[in-house]
PDB file of N, CA, C, O and CB in Angstrom:
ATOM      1  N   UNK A   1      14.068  86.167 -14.134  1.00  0.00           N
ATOM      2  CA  UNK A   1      15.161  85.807 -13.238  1.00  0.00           C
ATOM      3  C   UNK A   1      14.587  85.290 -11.931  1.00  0.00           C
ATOM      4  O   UNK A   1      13.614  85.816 -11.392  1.00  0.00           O
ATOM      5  CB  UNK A   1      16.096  87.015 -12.985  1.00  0.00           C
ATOM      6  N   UNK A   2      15.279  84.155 -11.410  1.00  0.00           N
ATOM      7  CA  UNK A   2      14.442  83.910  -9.962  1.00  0.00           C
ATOM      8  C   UNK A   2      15.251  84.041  -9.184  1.00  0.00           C
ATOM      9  O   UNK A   2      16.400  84.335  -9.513  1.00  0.00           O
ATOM     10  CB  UNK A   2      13.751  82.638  -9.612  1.00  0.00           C
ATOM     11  N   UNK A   3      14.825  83.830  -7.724  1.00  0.00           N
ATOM     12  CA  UNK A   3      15.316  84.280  -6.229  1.00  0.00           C
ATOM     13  C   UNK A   3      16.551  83.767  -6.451  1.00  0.00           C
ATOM     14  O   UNK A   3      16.695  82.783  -7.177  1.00  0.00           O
ATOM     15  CB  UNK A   3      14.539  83.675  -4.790  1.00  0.00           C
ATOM     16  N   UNK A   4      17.602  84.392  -5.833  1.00  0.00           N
ATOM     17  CA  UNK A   4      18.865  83.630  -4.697  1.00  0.00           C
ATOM     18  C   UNK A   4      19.379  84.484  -3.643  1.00  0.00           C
ATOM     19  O   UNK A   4      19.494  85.689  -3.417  1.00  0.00           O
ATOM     20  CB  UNK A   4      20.338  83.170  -5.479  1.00  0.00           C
ATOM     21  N   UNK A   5      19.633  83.413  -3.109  1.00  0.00           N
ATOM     22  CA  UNK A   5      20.121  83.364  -1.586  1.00  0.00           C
ATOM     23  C   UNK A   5      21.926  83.585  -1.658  1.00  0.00           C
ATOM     24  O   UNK A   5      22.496  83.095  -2.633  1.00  0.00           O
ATOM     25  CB  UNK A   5      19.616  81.594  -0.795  1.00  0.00           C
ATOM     26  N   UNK A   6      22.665  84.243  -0.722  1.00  0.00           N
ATOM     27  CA  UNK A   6      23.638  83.951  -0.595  1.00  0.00           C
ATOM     28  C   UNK A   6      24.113  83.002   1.240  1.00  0.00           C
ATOM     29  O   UNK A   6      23.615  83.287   2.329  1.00  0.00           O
ATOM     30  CB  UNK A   6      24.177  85.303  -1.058  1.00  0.00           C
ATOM     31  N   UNK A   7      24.724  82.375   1.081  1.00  0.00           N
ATOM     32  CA  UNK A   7      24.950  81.778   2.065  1.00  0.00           C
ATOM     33  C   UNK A   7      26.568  81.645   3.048  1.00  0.00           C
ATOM     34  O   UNK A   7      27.436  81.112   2.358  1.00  0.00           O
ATOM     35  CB  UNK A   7      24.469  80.713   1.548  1.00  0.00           C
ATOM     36  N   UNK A   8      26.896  81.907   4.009  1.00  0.00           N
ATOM     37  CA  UNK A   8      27.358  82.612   4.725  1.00  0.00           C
ATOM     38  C   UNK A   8      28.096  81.211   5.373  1.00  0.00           C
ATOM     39  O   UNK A   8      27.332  80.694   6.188  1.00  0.00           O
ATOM     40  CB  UNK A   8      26.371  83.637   5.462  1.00  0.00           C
ATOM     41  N   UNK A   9      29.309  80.504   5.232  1.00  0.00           N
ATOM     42  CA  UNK A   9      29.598  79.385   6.363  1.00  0.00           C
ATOM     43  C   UNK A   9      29.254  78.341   5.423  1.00  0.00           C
ATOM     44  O   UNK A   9      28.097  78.234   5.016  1.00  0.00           O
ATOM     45  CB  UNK A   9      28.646  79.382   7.913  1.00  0.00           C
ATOM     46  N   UNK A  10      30.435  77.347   4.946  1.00  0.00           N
ATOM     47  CA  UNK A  10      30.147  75.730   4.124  1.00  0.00           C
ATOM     48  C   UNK A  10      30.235  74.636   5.303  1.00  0.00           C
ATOM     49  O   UNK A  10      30.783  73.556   5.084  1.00  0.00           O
ATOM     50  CB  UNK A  10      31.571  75.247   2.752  1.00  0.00           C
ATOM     51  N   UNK A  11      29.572  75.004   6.803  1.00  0.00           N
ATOM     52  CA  UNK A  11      29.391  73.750   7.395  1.00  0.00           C
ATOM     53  C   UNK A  11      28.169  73.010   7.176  1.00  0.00           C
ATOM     54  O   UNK A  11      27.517  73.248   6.159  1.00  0.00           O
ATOM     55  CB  UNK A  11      29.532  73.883   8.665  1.00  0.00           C
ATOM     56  N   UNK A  12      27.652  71.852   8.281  1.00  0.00           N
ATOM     57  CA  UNK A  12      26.925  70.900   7.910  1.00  0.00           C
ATOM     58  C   UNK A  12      25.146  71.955   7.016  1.00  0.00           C
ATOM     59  O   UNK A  12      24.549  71.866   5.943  1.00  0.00           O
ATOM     60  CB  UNK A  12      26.749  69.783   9.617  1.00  0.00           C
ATOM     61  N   UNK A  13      25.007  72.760   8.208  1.00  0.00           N
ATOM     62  CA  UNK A  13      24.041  74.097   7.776  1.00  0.00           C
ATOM     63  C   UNK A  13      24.223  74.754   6.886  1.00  0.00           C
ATOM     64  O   UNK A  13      23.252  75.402   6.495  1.00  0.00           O
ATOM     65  CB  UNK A  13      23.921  75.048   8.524  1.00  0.00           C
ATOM     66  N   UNK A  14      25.171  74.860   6.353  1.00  0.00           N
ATOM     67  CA  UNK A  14      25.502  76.012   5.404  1.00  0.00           C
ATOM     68  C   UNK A  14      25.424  75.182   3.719  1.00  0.00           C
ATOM     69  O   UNK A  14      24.942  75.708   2.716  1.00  0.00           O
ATOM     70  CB  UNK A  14      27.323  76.746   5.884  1.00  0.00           C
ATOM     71  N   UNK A  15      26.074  73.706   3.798  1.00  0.00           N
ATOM     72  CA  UNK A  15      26.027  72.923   2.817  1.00  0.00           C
ATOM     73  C   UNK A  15      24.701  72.395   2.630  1.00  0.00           C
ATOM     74  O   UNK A  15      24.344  72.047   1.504  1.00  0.00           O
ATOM     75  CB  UNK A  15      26.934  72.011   2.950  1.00  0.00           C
ATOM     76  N   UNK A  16      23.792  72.283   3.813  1.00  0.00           N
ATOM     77  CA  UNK A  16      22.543  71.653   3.503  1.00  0.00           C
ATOM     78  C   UNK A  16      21.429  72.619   3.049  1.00  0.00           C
ATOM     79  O   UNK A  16      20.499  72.354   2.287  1.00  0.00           O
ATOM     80  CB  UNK A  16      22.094  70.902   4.684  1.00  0.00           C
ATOM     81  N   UNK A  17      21.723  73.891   3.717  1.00  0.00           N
ATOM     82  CA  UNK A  17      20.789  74.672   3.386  1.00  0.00           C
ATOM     83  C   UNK A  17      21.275  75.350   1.645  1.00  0.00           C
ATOM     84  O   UNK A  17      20.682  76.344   1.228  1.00  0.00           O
ATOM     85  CB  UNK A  17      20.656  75.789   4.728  1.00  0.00           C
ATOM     86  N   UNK A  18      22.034  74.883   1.055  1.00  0.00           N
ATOM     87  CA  UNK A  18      22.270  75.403  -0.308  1.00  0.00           C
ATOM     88  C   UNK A  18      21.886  74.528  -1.369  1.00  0.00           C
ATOM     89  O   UNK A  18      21.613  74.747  -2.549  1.00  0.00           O
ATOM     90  CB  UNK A  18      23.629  75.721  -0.505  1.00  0.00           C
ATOM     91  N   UNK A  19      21.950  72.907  -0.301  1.00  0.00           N
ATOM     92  CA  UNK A  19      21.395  71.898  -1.486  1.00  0.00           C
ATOM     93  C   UNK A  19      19.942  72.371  -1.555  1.00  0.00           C
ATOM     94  O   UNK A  19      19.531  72.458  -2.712  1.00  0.00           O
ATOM     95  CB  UNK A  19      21.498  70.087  -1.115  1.00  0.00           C
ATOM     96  N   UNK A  20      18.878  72.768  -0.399  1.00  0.00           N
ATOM     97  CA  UNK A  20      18.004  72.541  -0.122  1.00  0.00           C
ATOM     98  C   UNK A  20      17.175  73.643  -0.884  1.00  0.00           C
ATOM     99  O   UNK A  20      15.966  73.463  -1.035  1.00  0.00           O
ATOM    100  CB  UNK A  20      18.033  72.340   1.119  1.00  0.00           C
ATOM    101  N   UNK A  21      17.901  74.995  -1.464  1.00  0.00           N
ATOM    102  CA  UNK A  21      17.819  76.189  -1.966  1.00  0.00           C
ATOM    103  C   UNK A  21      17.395  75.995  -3.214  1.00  0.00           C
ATOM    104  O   UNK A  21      16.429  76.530  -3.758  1.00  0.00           O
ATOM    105  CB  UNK A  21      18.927  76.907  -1.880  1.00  0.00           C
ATOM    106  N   UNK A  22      18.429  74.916  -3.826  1.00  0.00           N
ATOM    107  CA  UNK A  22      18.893  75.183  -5.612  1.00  0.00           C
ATOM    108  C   UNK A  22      17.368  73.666  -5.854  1.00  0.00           C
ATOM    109  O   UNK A  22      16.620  73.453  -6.808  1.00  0.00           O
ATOM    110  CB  UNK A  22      21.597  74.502  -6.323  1.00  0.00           C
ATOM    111  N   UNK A  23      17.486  73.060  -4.695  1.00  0.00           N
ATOM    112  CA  UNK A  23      16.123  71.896  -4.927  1.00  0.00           C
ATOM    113  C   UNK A  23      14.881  72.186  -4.839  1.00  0.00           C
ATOM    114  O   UNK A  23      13.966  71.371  -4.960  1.00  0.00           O
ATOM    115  CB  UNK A  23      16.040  70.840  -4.033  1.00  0.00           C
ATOM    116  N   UNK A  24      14.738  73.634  -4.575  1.00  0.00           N
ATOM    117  CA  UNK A  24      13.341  74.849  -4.865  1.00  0.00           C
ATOM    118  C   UNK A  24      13.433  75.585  -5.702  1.00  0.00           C
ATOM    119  O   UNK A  24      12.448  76.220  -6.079  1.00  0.00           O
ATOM    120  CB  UNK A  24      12.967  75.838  -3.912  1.00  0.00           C
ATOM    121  N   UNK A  25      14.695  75.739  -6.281  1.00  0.00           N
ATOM    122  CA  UNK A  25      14.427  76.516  -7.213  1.00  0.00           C
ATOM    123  C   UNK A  25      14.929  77.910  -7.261  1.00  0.00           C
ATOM    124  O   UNK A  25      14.562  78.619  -8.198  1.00  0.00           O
ATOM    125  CB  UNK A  25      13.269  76.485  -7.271  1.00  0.00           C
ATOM    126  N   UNK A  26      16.041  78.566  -6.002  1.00  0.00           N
ATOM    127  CA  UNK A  26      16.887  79.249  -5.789  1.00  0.00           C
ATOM    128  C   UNK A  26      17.887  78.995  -6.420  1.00  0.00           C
ATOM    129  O   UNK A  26      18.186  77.819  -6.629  1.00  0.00           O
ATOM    130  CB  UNK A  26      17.047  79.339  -4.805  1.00  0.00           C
ATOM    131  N   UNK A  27      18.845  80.284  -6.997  1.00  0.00           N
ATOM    132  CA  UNK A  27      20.217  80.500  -7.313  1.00  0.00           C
ATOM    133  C   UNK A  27      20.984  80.379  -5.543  1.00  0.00           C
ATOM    134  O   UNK A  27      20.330  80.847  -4.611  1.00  0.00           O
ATOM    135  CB  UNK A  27      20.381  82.244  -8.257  1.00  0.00           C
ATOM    136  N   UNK A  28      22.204  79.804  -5.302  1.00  0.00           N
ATOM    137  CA  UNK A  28      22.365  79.844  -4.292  1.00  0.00           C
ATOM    138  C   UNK A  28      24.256  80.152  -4.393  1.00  0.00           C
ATOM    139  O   UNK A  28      24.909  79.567  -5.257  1.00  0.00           O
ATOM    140  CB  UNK A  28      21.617  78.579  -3.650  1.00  0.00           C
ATOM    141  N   UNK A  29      24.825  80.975  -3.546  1.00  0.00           N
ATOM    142  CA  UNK A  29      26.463  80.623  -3.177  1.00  0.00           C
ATOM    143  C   UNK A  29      26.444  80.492  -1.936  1.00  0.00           C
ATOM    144  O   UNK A  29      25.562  80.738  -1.113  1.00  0.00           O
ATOM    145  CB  UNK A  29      27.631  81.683  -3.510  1.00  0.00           C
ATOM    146  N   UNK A  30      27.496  80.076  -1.832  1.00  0.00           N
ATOM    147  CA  UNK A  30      27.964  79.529  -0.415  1.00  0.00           C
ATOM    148  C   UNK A  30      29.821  80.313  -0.446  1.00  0.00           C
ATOM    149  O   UNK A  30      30.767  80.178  -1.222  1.00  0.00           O
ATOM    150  CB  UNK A  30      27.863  77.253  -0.398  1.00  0.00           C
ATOM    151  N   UNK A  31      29.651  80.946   0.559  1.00  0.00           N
ATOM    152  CA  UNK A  31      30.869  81.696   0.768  1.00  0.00           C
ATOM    153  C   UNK A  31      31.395  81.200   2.234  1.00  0.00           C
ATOM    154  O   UNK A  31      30.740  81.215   3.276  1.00  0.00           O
ATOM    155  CB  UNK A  31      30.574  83.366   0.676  1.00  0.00           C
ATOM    156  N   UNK A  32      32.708  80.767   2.059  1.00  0.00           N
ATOM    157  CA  UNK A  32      33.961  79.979   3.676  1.00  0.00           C
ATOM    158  C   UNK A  32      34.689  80.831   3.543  1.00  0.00           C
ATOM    159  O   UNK A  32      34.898  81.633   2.633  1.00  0.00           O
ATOM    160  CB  UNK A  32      35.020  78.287   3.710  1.00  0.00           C
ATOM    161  N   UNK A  33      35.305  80.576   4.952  1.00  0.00           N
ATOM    162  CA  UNK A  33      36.482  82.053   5.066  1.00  0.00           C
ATOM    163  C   UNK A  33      38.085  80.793   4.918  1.00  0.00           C
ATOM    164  O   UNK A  33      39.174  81.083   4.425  1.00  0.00           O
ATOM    165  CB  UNK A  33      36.328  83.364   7.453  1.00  0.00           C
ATOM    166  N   UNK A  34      37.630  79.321   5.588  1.00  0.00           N
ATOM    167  CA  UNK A  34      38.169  78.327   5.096  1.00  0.00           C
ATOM    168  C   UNK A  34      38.693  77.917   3.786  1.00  0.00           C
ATOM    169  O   UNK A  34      38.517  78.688   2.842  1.00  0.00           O
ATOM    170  CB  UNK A  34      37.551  77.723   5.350  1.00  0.00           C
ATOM    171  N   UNK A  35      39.283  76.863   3.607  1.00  0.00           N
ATOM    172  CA  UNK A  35      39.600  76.334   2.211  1.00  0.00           C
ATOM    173  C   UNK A  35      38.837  74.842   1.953  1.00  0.00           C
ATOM    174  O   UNK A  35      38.749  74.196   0.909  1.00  0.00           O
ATOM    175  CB  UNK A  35      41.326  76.173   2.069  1.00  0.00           C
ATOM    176  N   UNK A  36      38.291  74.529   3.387  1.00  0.00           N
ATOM    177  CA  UNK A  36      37.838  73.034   3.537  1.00  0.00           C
ATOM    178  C   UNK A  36      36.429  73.232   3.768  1.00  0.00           C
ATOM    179  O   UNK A  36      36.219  73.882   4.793  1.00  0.00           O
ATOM    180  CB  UNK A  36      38.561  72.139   4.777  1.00  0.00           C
ATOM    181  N   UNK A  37      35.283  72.837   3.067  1.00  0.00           N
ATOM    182  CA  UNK A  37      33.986  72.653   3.476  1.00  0.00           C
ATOM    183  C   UNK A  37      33.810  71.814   4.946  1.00  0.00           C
ATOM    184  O   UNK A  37      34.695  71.095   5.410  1.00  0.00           O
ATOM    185  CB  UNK A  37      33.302  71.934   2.298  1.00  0.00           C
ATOM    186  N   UNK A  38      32.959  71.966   5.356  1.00  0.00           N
ATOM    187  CA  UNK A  38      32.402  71.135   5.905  1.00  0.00           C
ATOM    188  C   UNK A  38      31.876  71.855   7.616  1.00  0.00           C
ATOM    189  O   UNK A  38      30.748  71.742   8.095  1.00  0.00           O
ATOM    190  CB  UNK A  38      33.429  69.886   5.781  1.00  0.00           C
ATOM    191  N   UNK A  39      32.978  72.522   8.217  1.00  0.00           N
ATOM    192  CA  UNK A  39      32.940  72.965   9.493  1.00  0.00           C
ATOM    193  C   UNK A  39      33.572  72.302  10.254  1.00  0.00           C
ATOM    194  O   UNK A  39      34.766  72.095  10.041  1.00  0.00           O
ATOM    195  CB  UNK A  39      31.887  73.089   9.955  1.00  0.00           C
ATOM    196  N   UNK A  40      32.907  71.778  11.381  1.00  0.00           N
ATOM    197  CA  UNK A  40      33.639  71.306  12.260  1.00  0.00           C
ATOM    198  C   UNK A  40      33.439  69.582  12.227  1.00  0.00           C
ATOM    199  O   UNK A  40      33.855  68.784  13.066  1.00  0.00           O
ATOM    200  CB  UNK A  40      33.271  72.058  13.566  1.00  0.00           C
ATOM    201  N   UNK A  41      32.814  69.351  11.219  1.00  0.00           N
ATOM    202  CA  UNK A  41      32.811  68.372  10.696  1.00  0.00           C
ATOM    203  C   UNK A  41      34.533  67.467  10.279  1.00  0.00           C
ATOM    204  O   UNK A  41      34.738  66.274  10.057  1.00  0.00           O
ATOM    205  CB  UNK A  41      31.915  68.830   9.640  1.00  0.00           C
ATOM    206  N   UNK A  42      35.417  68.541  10.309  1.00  0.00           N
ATOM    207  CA  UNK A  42      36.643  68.182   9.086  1.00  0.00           C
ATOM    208  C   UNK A  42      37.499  67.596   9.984  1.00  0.00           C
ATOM    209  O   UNK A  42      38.296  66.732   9.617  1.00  0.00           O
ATOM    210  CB  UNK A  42      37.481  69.547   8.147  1.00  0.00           C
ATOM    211  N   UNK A  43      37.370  68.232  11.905  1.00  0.00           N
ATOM    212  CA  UNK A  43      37.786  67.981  12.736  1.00  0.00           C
ATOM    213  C   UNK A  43      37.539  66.300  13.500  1.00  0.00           C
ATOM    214  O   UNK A  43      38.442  65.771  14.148  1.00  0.00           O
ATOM    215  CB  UNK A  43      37.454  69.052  13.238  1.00  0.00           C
ATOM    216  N   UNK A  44      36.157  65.623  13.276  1.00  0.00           N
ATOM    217  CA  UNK A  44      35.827  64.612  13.906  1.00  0.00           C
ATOM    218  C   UNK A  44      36.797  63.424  13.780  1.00  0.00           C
ATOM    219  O   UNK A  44      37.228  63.104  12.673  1.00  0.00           O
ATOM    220  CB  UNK A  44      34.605  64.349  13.533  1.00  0.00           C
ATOM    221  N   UNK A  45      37.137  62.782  14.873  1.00  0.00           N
ATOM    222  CA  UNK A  45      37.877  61.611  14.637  1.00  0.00           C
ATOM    223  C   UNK A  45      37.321  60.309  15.457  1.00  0.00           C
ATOM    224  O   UNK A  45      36.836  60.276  16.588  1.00  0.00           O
ATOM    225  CB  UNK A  45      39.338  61.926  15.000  1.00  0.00           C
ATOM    226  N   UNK A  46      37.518  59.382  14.644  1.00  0.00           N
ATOM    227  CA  UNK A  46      37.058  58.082  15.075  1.00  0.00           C
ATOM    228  C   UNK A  46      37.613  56.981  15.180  1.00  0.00           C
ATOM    229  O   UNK A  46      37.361  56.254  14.219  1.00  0.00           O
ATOM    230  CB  UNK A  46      36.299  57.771  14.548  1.00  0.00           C
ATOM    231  N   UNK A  47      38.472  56.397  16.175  1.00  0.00           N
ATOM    232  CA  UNK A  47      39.636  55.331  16.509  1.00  0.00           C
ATOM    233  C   UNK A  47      40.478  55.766  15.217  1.00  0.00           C
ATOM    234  O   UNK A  47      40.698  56.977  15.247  1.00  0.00           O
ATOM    235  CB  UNK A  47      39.125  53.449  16.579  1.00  0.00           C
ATOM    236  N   UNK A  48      40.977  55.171  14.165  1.00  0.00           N
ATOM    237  CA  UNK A  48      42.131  55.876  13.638  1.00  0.00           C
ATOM    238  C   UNK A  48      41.672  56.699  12.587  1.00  0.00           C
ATOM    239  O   UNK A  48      42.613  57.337  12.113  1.00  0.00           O
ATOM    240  CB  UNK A  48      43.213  54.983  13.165  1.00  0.00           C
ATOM    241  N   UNK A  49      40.472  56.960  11.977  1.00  0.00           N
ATOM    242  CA  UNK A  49      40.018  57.436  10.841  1.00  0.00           C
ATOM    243  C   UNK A  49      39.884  59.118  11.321  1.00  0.00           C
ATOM    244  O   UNK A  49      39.637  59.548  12.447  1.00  0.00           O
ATOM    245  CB  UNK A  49      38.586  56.582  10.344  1.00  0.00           C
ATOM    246  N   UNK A  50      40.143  59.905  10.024  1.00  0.00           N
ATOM    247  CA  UNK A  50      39.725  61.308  10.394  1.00  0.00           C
ATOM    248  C   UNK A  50      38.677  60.984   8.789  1.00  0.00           C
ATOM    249  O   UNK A  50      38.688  60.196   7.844  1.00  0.00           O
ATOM    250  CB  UNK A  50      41.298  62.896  10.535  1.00  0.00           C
ATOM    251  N   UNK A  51      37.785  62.277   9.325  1.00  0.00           N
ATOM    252  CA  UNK A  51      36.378  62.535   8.702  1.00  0.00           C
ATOM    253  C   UNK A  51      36.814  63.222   7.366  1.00  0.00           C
ATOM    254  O   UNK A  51      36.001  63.265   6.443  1.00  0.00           O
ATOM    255  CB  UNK A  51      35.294  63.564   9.698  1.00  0.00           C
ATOM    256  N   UNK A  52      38.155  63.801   7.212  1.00  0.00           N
ATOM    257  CA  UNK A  52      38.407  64.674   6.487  1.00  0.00           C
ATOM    258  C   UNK A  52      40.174  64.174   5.944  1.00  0.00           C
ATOM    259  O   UNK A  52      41.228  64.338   6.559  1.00  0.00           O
ATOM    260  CB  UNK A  52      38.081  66.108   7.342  1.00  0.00           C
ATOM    261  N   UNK A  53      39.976  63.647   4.821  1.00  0.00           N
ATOM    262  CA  UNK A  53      41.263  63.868   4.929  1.00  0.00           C
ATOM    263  C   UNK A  53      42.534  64.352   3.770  1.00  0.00           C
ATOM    264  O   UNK A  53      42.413  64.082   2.575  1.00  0.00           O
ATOM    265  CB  UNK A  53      41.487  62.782   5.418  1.00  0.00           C
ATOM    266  N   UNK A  54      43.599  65.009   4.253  1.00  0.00           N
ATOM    267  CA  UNK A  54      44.388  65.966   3.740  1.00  0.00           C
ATOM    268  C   UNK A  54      44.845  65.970   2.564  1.00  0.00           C
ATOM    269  O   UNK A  54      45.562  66.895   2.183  1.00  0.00           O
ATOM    270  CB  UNK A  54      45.244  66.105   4.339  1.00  0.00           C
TER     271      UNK A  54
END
């Protein structure tokens, strides 16, 4: 059986550090208290575009 990690928060850190886990060779989850990945990412807006959308 090999290592895993559990991971805490699906923002930009939380999603990268799980790709970055399972691409070494870790079992990895990722647990949000959210329904939307990302963080505060979901919030960014740019003239009319949102980053995230519903």
């Amino acid at each position: 059986m090999g290592q895993s990690l559990i991971i805490i928060g699906a923002g930009i850190a939380g999603l990268a550090t799980g790709c970055y886990a399972q691409m070494n060779g870790y079992q990895s989850q990722i647990f949000e208290k959210h329904n939307k990945p990302g963080g505060l990412c979901t919030a960014w807006r740019r003239q009319e575009m949102l980053a995230y959308a519903d």
